[in-house]
C-alpha positions as CSV (number, residue, x, y, z in Angstrom):
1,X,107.7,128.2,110.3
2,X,106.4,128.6,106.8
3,X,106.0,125.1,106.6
4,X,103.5,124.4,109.4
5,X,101.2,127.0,107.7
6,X,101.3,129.2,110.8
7,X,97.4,130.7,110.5
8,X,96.1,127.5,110.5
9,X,98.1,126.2,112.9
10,X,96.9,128.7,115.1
11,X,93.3,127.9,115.0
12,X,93.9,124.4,115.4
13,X,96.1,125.0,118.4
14,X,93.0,127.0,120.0
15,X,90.8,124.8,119.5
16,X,93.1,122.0,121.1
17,X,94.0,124.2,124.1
18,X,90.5,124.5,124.7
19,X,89.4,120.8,124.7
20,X,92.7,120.1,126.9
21,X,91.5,123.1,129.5
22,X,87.8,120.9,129.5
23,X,89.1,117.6,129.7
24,X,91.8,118.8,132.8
25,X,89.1,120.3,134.6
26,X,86.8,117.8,134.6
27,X,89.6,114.8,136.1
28,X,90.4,114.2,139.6
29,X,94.0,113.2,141.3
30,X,96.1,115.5,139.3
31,X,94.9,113.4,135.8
32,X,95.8,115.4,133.3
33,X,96.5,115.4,129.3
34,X,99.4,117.2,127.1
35,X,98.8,119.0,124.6
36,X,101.5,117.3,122.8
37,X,99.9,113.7,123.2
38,X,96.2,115.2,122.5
39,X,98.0,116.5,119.4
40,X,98.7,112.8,118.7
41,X,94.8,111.9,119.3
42,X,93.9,114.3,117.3
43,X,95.9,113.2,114.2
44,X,95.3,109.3,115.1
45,X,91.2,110.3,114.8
46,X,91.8,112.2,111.7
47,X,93.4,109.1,109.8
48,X,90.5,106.8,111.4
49,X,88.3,109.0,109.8
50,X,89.8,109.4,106.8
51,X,90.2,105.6,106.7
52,X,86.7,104.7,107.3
53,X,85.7,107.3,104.6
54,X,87.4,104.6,102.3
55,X,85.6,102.1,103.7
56,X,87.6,101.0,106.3
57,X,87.5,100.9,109.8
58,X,90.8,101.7,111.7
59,X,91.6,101.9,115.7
60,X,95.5,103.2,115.9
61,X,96.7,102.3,118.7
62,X,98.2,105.4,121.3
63,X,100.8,105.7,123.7
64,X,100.5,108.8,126.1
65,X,103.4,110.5,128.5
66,X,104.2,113.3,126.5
67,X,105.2,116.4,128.2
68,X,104.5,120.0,127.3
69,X,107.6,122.7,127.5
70,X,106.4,126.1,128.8
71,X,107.7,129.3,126.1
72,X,110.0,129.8,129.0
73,X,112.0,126.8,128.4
74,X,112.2,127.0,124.9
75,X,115.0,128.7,123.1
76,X,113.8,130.0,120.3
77,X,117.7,130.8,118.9
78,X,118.5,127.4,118.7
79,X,115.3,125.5,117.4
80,X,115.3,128.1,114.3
81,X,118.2,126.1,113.1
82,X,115.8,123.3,112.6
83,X,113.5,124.7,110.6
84,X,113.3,122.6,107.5
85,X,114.6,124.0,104.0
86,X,112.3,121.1,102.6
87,X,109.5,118.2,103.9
88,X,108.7,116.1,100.7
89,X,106.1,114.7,103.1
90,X,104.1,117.8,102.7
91,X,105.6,118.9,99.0
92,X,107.2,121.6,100.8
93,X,110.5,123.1,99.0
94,X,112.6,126.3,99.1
95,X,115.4,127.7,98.1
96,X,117.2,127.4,100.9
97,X,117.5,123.7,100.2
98,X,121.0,121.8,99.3
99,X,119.5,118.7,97.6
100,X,116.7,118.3,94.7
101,X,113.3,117.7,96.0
102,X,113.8,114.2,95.6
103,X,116.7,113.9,97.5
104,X,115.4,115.9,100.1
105,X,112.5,114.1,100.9
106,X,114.7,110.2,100.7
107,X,116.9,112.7,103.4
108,X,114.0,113.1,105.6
109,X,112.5,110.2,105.3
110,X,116.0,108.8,106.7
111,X,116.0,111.3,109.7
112,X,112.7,109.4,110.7
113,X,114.2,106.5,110.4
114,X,111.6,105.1,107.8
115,X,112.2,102.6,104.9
116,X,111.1,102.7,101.4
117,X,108.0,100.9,101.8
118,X,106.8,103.5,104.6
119,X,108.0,106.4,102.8
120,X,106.2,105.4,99.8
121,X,102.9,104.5,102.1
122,X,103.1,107.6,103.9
123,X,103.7,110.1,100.9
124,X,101.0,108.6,99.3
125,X,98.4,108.7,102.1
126,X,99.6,112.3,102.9
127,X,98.9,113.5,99.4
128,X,95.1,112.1,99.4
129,X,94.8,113.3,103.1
130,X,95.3,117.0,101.4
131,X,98.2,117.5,104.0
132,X,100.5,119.5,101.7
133,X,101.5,123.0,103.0
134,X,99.7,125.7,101.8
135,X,96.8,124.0,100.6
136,X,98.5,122.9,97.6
137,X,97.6,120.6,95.4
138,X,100.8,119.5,93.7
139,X,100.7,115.5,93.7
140,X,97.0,115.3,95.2
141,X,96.1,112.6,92.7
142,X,92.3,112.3,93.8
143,X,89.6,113.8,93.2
144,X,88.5,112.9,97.0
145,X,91.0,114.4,99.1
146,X,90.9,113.3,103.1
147,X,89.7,110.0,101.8
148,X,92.8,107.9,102.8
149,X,92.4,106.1,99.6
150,X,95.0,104.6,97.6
151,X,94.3,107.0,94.6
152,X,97.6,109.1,94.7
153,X,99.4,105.5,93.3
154,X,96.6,104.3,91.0
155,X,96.9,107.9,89.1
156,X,100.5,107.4,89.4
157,X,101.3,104.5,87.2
158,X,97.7,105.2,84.9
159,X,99.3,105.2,81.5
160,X,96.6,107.2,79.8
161,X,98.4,110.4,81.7
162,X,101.0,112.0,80.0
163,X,103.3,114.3,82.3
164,X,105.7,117.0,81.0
165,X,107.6,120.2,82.5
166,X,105.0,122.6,83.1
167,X,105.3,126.1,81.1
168,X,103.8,127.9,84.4
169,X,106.2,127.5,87.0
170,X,109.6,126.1,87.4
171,X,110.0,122.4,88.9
172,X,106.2,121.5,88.2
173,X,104.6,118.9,85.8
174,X,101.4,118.7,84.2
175,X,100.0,115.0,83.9
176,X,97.2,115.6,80.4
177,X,95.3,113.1,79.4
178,X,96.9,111.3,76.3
179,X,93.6,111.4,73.9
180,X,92.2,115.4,74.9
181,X,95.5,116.4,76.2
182,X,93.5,118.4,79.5
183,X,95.3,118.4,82.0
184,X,94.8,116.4,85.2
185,X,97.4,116.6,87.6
186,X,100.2,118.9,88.6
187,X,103.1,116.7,90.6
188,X,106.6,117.7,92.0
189,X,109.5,115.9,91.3
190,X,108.9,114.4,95.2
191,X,105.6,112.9,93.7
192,X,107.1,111.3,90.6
193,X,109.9,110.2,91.8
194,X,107.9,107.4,93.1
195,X,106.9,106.7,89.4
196,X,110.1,106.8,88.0
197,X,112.4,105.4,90.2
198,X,112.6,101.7,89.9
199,X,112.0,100.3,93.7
200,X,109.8,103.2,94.5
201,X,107.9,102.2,91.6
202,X,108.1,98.4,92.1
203,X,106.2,99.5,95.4
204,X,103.6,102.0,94.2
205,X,102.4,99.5,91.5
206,X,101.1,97.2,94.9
207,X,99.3,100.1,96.3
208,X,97.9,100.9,93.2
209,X,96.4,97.0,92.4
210,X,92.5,96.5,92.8
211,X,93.7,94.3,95.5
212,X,96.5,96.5,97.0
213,X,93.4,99.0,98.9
214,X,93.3,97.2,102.0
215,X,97.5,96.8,102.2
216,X,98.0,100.2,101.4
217,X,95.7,101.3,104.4
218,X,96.7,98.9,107.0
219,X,100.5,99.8,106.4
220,X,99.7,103.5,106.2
221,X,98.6,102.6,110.0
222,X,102.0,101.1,110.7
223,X,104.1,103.8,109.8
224,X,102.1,106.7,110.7
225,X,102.1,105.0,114.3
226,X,105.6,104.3,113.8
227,X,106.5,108.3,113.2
228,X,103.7,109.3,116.2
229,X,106.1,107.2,119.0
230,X,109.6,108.2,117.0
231,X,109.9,110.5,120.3
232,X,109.3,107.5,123.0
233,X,112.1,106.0,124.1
């Protein structure tokens, strides 16, 4: 799926497989590890990493008994109906999709079962983690991405940025500077919706406090765990 950004998904994958092949070999008594739950690991190190980048120190917790379903048992047929016509998560949008990108990404967010303070957290944290797909930077409101910082909502709400329709492309903005009129930032309407909307807003002014840095990582550790066990019942 376009999405996932298939090539690099594919060297990730390889490299995965490879430390789960090392890792099986080396237990005894039929120990073993998925590569669904070391899929897990790996994102729960990346965020620790990312975190104490920004000067924190994080331990997720994990929960393991995932299973891994052979390309035998997988029908292909009927998972394509899943494929997503949007992910505001990862400012992903095509044309495909029946809402705005605003409404698209509140509809996922509900599929995960996540309120407004965790989809706000989590968008946020995405962007700055440079997790968009494609590499782009639409709404990556840093200038040090895979810091999880709480940059994304402190450019947000800075009133010295001016944003406006971009000329370029079609459902972009431009956020310029107010005084040289350069241009910053380029957003998606799933980026500043969480400026304009009143409770999204309301929210992403705590992240972006002087004091709000430690809140905004801590409950970007909640609900990322909280989406990592969605599949445990």
């Amino acid at each position: 799926w376009a999405v996932n950004n298939p090539a690099e998904i594919k060297k990730t994958l390889a490299v995965l497989e490879g430390i789960q092949k090392e890792f099986n070999k080396a237990q005894k008594g039929g120990k073993k590890v998925s590569l669904a739950d070391l899929i897990i690991l790996s994102g729960n190190a990346a965020v620790e990493q990312a975190a104490k980048q920004a000067g924190t120190e994080l331990s997720l917790p994990f929960t393991p008994g995932r299973t891994d379903a052979s390309q035998a048992q997988t029908d292909v047929q009927s998972f394509a109906a899943l494929e997503p016509a949007a992910d505001g998560f990862r400012n992903y949008y095509s044309s495909s999709a029946r809402l705005s990108p605003a409404e698209m990404l509140v509809d996922r967010a509900n599929l995960l079962n996540l309120t407004a303070p965790e989809m706000t957290v989590l968008v946020g944290g995405l962007r700055v983690l440079d997790a968009n797909t494609g590499g782009a930077k639409h709404g990556v409101f840093t200038d040090r991405p895979g810091t999880l910082s709480n940059d994304f909502f402190v450019n947000l709400v800075d009133m010295s940025t001016k944003w406006s329709k971009s000329a370029q492309a079609e459902g972009l903005y431009e956020g310029a500077d107010r005084a040289s009129g350069k241009v910053k930032w380029t957003a998606t309407p799933a980026d500043l919706i969480f400026g304009s909307n009143s409770e999204l807003r309301a929210i992403s002014e705590v992240y972006a406090a002087n004091d709000g840095r430690e809140k905004f990582v801590q409950d970007f550790a909640k609900a990322w765990t909280k989406v990592m066990n969605l599949d445990r019942f």
